[in-house]
N, C-alpha and C positions, 0 to 999 in steps of 0.2 A: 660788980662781979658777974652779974646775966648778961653783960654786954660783951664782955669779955668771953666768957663760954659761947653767946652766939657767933661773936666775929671768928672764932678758933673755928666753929663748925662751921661758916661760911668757907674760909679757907682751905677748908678740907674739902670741899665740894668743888671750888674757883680751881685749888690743884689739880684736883681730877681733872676736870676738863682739861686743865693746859695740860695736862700728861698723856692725855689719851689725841689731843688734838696736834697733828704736826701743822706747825708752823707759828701758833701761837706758843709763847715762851712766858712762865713766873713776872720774868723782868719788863714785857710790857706791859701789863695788867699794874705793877708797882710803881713803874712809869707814869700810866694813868692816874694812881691812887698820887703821885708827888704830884702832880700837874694840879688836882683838883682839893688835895691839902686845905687850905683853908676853907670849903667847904663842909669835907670828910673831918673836923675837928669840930664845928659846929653840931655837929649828930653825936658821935662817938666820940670817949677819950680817948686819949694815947695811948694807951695801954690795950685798948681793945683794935686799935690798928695795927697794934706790934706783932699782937696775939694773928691777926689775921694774915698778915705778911709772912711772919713763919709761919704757920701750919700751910698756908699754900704753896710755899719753898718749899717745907717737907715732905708732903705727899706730892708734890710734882717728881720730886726728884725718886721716890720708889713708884708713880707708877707710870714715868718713864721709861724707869728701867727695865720694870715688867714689860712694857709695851716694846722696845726694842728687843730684849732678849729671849721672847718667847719661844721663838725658832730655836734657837741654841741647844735644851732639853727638850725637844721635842722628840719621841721613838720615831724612826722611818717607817714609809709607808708601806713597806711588806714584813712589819712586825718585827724586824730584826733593830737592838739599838745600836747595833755598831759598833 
């Protein structure tokens, strides 16, 4: 169950970066993790790379979005919001 909690928190950190990073994407880093599979099953259960794969889906995808749409709500720059 601690493997699982830590792969969730890995995840969550692995999302971040692809979210805040352009040009890195969720799907190559999952690409990597299937490439290297019989390794990564060696260390961790399945269940703690499932745990991982989503939570870094997850948070990629809000802070994505935060990262593209931050201009959007932004006030203009002579204080007026328009």
């Amino acid at each position: 169950m601690l493997a699982v909690l830590l792969a969730a928190l890995l995840g969550i950190l692995l999302g971040t970066v692809t979210g805040l990073t352009p040009g890195l994407h969720v799907n190559t880093l999952v690409a990597l993790m299937v490439a290297s599979l019989p390794f990564l099953l060696g260390i961790l259960p399945i269940y703690a790379l499932v745990a991982l794969i989503v939570a870094m889906a997850v948070t990629h995808t809000f802070v994505d979005y935060i990262r593209k749409y931050r201009y959007v709500v932004t006030p203009l720059a002579n204080g007026s919001d328009l």
